[in-house]
PDBQT receptor file of N, H, CA, C and O in Angstrom, charges set to zero:
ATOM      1  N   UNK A   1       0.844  -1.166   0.000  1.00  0.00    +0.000 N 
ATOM      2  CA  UNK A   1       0.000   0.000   0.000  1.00  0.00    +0.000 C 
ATOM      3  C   UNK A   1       0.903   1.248   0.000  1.00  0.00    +0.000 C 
ATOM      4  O   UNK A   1       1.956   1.243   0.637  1.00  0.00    +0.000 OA
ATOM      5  N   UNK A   2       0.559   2.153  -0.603  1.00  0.00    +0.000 N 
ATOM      6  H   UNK A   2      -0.296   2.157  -1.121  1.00  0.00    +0.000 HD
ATOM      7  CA  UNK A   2       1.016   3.229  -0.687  1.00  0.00    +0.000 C 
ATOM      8  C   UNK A   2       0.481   4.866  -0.543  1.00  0.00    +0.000 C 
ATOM      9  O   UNK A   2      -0.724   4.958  -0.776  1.00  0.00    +0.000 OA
ATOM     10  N   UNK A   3       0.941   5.759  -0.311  1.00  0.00    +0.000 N 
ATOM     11  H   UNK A   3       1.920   5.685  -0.122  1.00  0.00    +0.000 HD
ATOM     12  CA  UNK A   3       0.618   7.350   0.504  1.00  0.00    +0.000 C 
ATOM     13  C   UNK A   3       1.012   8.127  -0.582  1.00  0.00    +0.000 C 
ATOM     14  O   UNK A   3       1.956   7.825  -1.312  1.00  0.00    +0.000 OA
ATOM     15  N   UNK A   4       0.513   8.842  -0.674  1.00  0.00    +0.000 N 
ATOM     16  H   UNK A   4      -0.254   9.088  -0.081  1.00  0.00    +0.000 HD
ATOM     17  CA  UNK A   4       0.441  10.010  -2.048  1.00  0.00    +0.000 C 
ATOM     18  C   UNK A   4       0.355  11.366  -1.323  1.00  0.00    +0.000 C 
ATOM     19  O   UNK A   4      -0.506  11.649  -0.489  1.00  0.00    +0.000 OA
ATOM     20  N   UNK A   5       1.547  12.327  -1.823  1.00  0.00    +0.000 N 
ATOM     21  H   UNK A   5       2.246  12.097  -2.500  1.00  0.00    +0.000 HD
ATOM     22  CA  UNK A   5       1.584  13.756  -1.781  1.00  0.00    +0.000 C 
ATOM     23  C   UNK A   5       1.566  14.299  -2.825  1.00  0.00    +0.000 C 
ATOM     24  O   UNK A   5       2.299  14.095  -3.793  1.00  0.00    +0.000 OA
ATOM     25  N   UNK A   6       0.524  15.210  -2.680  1.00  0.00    +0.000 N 
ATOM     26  H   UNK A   6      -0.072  15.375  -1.894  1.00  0.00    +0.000 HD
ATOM     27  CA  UNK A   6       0.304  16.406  -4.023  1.00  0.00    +0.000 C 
ATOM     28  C   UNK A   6       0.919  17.700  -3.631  1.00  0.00    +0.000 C 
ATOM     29  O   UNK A   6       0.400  18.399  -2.761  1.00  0.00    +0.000 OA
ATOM     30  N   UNK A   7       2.218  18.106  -4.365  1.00  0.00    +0.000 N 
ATOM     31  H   UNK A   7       2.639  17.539  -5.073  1.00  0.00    +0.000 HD
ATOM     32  CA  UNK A   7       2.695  19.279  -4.046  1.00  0.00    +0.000 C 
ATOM     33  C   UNK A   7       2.585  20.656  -5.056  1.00  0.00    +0.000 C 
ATOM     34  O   UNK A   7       3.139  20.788  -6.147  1.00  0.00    +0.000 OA
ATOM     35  N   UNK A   8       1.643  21.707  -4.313  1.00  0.00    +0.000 N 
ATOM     36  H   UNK A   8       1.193  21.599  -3.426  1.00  0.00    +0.000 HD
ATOM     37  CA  UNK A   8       1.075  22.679  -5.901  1.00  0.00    +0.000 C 
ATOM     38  C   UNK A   8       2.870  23.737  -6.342  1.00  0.00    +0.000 C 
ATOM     39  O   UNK A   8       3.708  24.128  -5.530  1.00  0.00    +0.000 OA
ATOM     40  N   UNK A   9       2.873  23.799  -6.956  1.00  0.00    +0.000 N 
ATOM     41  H   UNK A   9       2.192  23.481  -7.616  1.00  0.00    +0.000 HD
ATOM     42  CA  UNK A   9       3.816  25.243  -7.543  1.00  0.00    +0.000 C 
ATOM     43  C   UNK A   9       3.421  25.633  -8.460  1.00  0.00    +0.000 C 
ATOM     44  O   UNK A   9       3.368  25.102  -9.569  1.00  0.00    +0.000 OA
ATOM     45  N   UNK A  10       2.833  27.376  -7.866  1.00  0.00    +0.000 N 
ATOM     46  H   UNK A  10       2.877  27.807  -6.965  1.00  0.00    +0.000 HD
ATOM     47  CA  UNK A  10       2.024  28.242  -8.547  1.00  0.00    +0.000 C 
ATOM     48  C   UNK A  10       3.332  29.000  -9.705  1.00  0.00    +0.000 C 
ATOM     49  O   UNK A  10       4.541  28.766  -9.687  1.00  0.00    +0.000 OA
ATOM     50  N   UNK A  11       2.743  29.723 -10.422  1.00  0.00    +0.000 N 
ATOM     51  H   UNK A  11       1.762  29.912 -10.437  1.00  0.00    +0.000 HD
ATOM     52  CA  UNK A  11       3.378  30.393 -11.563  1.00  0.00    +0.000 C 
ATOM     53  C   UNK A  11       4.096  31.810 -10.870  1.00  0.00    +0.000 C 
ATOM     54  O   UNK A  11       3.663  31.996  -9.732  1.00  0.00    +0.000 OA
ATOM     55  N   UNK A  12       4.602  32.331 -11.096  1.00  0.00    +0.000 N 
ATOM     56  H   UNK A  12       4.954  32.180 -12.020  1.00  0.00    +0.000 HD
ATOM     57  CA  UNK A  12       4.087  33.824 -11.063  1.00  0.00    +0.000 C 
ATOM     58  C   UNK A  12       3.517  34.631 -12.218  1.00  0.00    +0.000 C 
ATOM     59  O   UNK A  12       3.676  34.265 -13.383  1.00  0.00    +0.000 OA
ATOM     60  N   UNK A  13       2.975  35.530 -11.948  1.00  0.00    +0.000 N 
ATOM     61  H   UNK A  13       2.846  35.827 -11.002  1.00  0.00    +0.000 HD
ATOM     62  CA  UNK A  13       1.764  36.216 -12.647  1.00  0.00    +0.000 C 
ATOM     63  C   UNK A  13       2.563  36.551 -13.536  1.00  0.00    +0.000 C 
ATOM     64  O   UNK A  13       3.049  35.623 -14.183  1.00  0.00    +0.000 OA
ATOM     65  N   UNK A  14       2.902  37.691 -13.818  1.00  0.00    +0.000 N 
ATOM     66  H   UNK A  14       2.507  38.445 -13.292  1.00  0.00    +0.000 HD
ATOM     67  CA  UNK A  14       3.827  38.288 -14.586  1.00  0.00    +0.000 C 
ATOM     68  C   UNK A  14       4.503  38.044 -15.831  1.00  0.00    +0.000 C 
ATOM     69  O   UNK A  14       4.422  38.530 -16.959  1.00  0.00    +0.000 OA
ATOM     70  N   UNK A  15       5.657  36.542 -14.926  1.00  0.00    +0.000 N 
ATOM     71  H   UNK A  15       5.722  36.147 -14.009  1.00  0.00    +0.000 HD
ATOM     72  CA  UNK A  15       6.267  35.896 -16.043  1.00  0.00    +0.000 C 
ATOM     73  C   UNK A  15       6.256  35.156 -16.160  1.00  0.00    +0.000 C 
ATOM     74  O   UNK A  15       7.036  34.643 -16.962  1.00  0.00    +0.000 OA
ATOM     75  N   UNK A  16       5.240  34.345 -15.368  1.00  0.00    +0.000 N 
ATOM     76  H   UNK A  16       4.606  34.763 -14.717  1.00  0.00    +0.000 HD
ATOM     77  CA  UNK A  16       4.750  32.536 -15.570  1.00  0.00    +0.000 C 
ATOM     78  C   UNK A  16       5.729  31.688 -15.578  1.00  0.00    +0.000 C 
ATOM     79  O   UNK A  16       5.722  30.604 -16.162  1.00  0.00    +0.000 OA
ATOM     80  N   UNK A  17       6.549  32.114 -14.975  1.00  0.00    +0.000 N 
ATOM     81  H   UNK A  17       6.555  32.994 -14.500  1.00  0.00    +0.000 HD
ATOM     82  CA  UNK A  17       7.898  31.025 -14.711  1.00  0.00    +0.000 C 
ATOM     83  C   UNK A  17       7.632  30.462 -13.279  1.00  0.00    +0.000 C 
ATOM     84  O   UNK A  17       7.308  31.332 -12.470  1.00  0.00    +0.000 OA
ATOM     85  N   UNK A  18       7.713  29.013 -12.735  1.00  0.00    +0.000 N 
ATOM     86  H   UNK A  18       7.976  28.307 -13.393  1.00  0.00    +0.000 HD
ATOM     87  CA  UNK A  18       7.006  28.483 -11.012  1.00  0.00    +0.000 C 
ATOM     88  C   UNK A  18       7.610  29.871 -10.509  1.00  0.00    +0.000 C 
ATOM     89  O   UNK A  18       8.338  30.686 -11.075  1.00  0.00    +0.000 OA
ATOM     90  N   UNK A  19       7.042  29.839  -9.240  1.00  0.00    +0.000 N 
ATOM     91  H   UNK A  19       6.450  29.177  -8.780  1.00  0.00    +0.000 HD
ATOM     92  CA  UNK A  19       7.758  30.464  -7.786  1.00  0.00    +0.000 C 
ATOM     93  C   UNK A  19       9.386  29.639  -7.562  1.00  0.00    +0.000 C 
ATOM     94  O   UNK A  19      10.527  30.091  -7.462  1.00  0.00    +0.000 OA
ATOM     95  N   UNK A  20       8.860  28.332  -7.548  1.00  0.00    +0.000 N 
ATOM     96  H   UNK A  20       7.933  27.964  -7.629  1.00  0.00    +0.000 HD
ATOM     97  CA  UNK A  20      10.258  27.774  -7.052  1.00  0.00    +0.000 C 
ATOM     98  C   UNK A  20      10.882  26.892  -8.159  1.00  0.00    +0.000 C 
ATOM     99  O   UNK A  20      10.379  26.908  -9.282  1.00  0.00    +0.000 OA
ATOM    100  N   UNK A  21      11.610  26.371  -7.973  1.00  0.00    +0.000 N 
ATOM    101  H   UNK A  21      12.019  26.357  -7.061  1.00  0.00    +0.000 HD
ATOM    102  CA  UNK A  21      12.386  25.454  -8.506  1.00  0.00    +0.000 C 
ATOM    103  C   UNK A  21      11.620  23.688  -8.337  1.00  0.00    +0.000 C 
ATOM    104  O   UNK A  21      11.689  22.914  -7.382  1.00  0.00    +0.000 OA
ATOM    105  N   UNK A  22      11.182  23.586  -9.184  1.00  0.00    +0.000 N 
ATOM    106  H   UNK A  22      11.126  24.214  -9.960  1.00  0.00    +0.000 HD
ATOM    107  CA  UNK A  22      10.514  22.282  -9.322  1.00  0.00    +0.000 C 
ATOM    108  C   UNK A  22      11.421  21.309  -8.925  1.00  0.00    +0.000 C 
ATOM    109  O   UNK A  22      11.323  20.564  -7.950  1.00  0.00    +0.000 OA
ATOM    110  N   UNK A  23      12.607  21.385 -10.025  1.00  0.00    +0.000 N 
ATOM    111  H   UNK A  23      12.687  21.989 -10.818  1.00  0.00    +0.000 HD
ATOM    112  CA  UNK A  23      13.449  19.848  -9.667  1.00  0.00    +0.000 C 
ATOM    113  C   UNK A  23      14.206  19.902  -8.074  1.00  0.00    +0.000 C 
ATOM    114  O   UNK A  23      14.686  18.912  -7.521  1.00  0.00    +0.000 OA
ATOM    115  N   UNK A  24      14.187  21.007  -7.621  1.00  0.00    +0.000 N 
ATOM    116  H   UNK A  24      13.797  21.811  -8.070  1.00  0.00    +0.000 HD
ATOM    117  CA  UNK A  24      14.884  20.944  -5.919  1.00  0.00    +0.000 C 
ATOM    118  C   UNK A  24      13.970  20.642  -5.082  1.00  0.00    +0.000 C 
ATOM    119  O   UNK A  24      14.209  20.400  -3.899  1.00  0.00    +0.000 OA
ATOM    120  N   UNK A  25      12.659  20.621  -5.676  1.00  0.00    +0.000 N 
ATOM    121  H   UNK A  25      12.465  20.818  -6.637  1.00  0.00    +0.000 HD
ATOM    122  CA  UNK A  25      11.614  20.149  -4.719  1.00  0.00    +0.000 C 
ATOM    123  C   UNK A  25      11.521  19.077  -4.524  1.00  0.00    +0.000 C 
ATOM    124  O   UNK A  25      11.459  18.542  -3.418  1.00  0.00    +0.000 OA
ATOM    125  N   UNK A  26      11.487  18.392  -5.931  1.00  0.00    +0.000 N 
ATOM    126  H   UNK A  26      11.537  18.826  -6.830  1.00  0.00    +0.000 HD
ATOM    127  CA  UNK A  26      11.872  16.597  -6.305  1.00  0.00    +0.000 C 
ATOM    128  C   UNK A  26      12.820  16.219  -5.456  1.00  0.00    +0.000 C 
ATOM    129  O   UNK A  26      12.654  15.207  -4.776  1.00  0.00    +0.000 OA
ATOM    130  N   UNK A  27      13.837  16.891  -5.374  1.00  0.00    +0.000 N 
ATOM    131  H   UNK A  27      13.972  17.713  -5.927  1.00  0.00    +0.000 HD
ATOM    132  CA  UNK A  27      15.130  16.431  -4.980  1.00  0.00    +0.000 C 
ATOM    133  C   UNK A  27      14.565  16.138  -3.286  1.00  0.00    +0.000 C 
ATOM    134  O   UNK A  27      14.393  15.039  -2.758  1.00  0.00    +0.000 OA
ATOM    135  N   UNK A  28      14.371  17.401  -2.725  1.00  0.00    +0.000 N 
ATOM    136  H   UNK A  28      14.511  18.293  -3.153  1.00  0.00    +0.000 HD
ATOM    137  CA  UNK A  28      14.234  17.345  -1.465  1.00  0.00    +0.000 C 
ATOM    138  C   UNK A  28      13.442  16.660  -0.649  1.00  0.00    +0.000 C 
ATOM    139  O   UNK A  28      13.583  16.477   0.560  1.00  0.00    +0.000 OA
ATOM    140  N   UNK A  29      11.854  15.960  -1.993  1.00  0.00    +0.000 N 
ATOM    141  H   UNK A  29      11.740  16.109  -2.976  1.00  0.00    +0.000 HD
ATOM    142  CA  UNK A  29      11.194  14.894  -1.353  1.00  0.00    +0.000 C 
ATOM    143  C   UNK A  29      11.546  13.627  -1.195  1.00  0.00    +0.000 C 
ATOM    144  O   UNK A  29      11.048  12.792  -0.440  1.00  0.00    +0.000 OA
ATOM    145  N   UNK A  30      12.657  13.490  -2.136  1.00  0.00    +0.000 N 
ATOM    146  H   UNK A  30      13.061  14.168  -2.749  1.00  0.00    +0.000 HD
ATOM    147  CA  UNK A  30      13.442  12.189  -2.855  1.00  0.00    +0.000 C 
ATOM    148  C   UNK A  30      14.293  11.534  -1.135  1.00  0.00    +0.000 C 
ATOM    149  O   UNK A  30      14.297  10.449  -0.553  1.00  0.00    +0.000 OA
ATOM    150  N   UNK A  31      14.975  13.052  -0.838  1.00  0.00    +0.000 N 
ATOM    151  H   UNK A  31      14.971  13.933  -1.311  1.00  0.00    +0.000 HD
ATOM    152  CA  UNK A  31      15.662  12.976   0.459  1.00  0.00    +0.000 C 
ATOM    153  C   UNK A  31      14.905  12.305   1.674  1.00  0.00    +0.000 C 
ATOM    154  O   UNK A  31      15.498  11.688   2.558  1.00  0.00    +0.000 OA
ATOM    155  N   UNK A  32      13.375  12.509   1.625  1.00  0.00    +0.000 N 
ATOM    156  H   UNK A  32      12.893  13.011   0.906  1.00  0.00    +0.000 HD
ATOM    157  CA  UNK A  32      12.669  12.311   3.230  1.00  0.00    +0.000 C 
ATOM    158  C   UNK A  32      11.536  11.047   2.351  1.00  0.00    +0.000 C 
ATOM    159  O   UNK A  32      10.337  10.866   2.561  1.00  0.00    +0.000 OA
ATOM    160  N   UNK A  33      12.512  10.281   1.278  1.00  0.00    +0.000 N 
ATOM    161  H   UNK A  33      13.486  10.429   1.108  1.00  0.00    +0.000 HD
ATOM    162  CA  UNK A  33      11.819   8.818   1.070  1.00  0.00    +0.000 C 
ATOM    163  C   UNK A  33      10.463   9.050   0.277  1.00  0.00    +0.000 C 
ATOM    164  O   UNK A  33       9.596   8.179   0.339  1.00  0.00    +0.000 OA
ATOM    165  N   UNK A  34      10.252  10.243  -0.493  1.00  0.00    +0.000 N 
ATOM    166  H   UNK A  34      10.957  10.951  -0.544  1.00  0.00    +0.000 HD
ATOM    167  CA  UNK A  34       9.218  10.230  -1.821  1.00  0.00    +0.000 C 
ATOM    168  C   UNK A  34       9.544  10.066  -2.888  1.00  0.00    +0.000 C 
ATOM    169  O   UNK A  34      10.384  10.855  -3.320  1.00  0.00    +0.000 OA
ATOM    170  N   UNK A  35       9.004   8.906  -3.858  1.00  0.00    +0.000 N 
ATOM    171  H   UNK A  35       8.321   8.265  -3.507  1.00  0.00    +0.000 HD
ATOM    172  CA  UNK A  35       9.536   8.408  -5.241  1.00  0.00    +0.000 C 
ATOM    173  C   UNK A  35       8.679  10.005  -6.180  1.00  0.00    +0.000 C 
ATOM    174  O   UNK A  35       7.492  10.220  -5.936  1.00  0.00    +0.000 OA
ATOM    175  N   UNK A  36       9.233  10.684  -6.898  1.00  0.00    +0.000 N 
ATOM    176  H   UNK A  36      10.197  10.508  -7.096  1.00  0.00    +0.000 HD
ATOM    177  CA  UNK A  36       8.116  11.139  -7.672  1.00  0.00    +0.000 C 
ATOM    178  C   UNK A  36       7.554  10.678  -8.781  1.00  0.00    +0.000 C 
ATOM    179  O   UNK A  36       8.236  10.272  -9.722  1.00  0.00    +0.000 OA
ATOM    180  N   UNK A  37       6.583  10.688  -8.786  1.00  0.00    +0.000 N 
ATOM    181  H   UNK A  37       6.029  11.018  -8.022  1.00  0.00    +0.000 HD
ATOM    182  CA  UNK A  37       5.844   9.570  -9.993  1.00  0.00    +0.000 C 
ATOM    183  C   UNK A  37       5.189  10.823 -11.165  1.00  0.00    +0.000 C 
ATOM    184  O   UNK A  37       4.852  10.317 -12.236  1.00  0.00    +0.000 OA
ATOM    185  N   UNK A  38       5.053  11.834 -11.100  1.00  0.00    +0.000 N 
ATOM    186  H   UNK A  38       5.327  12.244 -10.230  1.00  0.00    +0.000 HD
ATOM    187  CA  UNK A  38       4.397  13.029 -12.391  1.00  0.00    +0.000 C 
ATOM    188  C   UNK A  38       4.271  14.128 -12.045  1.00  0.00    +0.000 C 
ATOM    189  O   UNK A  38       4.178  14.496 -10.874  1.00  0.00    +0.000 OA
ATOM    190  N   UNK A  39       4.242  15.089 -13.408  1.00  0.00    +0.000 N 
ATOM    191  H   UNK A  39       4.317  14.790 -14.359  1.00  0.00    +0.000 HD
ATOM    192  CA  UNK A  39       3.888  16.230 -13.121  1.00  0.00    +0.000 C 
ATOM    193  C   UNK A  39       3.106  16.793 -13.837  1.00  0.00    +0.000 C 
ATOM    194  O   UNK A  39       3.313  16.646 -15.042  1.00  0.00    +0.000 OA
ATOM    195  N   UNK A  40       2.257  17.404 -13.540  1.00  0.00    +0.000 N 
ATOM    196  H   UNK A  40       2.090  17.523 -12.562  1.00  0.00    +0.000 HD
ATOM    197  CA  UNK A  40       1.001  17.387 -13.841  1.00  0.00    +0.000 C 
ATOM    198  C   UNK A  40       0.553  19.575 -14.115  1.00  0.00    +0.000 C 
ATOM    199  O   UNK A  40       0.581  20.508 -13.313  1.00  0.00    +0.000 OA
ATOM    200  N   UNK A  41       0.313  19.524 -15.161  1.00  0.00    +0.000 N 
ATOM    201  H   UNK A  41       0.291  18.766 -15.813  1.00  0.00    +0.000 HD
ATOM    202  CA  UNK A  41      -0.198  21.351 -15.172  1.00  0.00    +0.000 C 
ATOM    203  C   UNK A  41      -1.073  21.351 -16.041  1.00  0.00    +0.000 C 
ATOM    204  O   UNK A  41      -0.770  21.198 -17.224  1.00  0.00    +0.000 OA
ATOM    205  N   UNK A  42      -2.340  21.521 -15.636  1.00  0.00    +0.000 N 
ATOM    206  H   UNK A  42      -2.586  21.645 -14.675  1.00  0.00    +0.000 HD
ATOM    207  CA  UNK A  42      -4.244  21.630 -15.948  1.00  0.00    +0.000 C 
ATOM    208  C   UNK A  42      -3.779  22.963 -16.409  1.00  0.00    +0.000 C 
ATOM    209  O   UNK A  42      -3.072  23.816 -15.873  1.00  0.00    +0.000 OA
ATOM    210  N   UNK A  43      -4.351  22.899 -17.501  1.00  0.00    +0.000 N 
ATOM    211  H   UNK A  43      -4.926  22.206 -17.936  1.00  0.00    +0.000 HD
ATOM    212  CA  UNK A  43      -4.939  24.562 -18.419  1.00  0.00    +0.000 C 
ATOM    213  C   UNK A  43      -5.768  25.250 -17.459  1.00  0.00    +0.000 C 
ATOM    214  O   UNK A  43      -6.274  24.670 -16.498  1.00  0.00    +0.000 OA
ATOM    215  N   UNK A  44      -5.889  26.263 -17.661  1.00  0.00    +0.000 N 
ATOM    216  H   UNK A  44      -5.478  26.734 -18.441  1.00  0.00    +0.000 HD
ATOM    217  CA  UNK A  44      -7.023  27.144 -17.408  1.00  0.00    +0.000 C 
ATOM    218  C   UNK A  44      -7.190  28.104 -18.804  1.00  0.00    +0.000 C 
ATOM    219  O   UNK A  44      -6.379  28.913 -19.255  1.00  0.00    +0.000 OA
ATOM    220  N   UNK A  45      -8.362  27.774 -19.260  1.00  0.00    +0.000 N 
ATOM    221  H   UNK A  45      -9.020  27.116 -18.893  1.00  0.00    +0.000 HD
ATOM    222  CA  UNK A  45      -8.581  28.943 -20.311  1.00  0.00    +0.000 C 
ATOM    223  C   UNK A  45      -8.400  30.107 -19.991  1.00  0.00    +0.000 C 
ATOM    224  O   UNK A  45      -8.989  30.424 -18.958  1.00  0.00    +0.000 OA
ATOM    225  N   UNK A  46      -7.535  31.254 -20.696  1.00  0.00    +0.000 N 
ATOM    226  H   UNK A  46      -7.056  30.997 -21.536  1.00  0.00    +0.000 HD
ATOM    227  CA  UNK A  46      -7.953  32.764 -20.460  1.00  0.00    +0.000 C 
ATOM    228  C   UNK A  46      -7.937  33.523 -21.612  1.00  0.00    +0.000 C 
ATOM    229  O   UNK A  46      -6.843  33.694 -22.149  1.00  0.00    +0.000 OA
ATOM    230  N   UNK A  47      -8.918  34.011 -22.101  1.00  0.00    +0.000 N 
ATOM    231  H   UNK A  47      -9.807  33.872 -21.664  1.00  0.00    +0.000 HD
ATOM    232  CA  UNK A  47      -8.973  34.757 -23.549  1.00  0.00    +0.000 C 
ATOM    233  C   UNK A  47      -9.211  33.807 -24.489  1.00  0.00    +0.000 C 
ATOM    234  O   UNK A  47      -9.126  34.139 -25.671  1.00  0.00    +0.000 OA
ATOM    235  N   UNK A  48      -9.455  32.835 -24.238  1.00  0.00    +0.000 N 
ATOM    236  H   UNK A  48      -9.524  32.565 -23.277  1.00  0.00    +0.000 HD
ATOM    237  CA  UNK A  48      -9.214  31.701 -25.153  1.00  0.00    +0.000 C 
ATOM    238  C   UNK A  48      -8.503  31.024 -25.656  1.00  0.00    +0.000 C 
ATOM    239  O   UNK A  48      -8.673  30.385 -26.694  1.00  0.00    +0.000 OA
ATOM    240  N   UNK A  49      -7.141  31.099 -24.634  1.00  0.00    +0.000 N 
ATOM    241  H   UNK A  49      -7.003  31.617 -23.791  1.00  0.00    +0.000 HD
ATOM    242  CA  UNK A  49      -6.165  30.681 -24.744  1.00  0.00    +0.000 C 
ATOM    243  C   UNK A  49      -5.772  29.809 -23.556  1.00  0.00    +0.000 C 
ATOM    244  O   UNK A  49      -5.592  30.420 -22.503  1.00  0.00    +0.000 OA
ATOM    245  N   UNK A  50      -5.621  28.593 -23.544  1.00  0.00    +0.000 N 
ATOM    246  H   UNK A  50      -5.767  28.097 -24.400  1.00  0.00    +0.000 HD
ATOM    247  CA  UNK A  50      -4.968  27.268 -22.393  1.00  0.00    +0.000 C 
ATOM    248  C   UNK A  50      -3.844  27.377 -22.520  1.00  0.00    +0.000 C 
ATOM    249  O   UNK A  50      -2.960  27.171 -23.352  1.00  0.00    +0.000 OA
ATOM    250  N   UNK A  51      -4.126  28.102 -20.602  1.00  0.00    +0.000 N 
ATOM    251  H   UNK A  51      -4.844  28.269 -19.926  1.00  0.00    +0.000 HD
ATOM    252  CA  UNK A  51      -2.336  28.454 -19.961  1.00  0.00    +0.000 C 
ATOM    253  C   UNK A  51      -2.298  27.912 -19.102  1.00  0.00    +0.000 C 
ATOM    254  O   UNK A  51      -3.263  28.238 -18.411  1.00  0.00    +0.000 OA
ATOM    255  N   UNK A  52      -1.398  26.790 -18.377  1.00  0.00    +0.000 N 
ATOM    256  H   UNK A  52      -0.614  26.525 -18.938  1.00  0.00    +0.000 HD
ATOM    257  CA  UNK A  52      -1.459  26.695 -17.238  1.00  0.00    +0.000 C 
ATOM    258  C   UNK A  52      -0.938  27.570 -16.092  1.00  0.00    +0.000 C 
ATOM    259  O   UNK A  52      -0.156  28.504 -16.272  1.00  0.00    +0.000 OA
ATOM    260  N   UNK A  53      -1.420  27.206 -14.918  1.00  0.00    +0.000 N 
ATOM    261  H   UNK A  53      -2.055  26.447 -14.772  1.00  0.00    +0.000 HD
ATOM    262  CA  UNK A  53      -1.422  28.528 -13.871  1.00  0.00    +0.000 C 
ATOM    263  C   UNK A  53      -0.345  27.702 -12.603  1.00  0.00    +0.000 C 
ATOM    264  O   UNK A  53       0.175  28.346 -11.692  1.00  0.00    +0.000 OA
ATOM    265  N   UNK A  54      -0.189  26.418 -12.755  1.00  0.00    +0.000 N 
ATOM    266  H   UNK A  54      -0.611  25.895 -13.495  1.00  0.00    +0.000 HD
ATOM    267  CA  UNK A  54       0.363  25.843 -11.786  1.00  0.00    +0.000 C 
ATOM    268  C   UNK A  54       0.634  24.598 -12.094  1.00  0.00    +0.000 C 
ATOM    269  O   UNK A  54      -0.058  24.023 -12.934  1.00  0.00    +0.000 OA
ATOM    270  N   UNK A  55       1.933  23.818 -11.320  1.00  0.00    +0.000 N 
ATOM    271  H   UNK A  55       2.495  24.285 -10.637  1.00  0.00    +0.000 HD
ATOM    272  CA  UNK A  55       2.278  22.799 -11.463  1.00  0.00    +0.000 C 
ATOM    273  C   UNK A  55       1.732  22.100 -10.434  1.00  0.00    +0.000 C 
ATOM    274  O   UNK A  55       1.376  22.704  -9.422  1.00  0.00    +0.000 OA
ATOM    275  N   UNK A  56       1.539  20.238 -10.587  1.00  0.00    +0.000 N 
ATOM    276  H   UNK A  56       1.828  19.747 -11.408  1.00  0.00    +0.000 HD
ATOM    277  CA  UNK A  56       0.807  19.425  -9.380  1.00  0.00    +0.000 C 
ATOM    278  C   UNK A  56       2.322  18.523  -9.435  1.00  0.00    +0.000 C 
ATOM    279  O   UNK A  56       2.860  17.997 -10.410  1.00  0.00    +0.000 OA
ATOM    280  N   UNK A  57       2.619  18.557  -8.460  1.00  0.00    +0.000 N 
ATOM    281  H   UNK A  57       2.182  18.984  -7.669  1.00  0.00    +0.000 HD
ATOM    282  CA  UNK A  57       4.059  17.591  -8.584  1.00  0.00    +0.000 C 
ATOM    283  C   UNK A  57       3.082  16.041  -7.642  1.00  0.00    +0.000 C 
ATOM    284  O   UNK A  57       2.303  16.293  -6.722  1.00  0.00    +0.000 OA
ATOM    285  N   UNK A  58       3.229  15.232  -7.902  1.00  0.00    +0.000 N 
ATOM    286  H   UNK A  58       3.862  15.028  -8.649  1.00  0.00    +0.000 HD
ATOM    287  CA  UNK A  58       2.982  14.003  -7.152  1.00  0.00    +0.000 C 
ATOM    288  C   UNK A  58       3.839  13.033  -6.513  1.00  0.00    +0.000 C 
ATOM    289  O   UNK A  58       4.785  12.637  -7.195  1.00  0.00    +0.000 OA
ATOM    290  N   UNK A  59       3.756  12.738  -5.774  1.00  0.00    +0.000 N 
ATOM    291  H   UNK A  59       2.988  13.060  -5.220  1.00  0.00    +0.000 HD
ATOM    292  CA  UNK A  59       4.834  11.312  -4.771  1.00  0.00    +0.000 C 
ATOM    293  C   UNK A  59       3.887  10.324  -4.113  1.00  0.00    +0.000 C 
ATOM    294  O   UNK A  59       2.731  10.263  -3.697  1.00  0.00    +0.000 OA
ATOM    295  N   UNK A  60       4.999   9.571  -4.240  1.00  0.00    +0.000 N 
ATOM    296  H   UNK A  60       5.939   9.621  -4.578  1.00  0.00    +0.000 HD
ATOM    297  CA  UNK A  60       4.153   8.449  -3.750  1.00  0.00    +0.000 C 
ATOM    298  C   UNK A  60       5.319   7.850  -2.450  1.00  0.00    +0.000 C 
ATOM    299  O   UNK A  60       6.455   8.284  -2.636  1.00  0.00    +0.000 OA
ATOM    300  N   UNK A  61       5.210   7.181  -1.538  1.00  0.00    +0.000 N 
ATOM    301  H   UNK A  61       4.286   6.828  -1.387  1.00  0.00    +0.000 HD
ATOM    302  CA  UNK A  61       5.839   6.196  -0.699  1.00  0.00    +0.000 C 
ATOM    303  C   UNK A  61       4.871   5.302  -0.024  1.00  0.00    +0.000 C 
ATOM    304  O   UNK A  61       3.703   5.623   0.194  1.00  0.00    +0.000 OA
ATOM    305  N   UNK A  62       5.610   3.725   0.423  1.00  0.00    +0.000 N 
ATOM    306  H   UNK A  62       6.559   3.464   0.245  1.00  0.00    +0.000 HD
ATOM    307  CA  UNK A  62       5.187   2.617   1.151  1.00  0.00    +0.000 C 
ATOM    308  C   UNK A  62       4.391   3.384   2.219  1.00  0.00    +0.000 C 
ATOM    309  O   UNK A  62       4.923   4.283   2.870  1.00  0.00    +0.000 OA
ATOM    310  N   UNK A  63       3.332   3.081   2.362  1.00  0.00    +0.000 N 
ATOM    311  H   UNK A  63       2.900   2.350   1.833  1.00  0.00    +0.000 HD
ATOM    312  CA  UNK A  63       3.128   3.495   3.798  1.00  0.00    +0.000 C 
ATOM    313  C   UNK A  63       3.873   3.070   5.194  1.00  0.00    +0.000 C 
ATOM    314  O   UNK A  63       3.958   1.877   5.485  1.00  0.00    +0.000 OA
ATOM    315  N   UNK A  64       4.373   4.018   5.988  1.00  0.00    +0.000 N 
ATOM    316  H   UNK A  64       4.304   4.987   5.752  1.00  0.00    +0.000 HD
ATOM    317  CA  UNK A  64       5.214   3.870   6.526  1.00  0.00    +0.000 C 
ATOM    318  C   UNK A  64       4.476   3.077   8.348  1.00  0.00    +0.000 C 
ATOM    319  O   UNK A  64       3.695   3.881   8.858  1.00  0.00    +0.000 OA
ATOM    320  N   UNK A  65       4.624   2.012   9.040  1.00  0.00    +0.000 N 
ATOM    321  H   UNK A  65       5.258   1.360   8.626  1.00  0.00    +0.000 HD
ATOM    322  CA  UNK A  65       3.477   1.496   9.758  1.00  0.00    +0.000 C 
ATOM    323  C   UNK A  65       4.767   1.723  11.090  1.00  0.00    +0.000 C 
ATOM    324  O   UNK A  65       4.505   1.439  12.258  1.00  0.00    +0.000 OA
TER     325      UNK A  65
């Protein structure tokens, strides 16, 4: 059995580049025993144009008993 974390990283407005650094996030869940399994960024229409607004990073680990 396994435990799932959904970690969001928003854009910034401006220049739509994340807030943070995605792959140091990976890294740092990797450290406290999270495999990352995807990454995930849902459109949001604006103007009629599909932008995404944020990244869904996902992990998974054994549940720990």
């Amino acid at each position: 059995m396994f435990e799932y974390k959904f970690v969001k990283i928003e854009f910034k407005k401006i220049s739509g580049k994340p807030k943070e650094d995605y792959q140091e996030v990976i890294k740092s869940h990797a450290e406290q025993g999270w495999r990352f399994v995807q990454i995930f960024s849902p459109d949001s229409v604006t103007s009629g144009v599909a932008v995404g607004s944020y990244y869904d990073l996902i992990f998974e680990r054994p549940v720990q008993k």
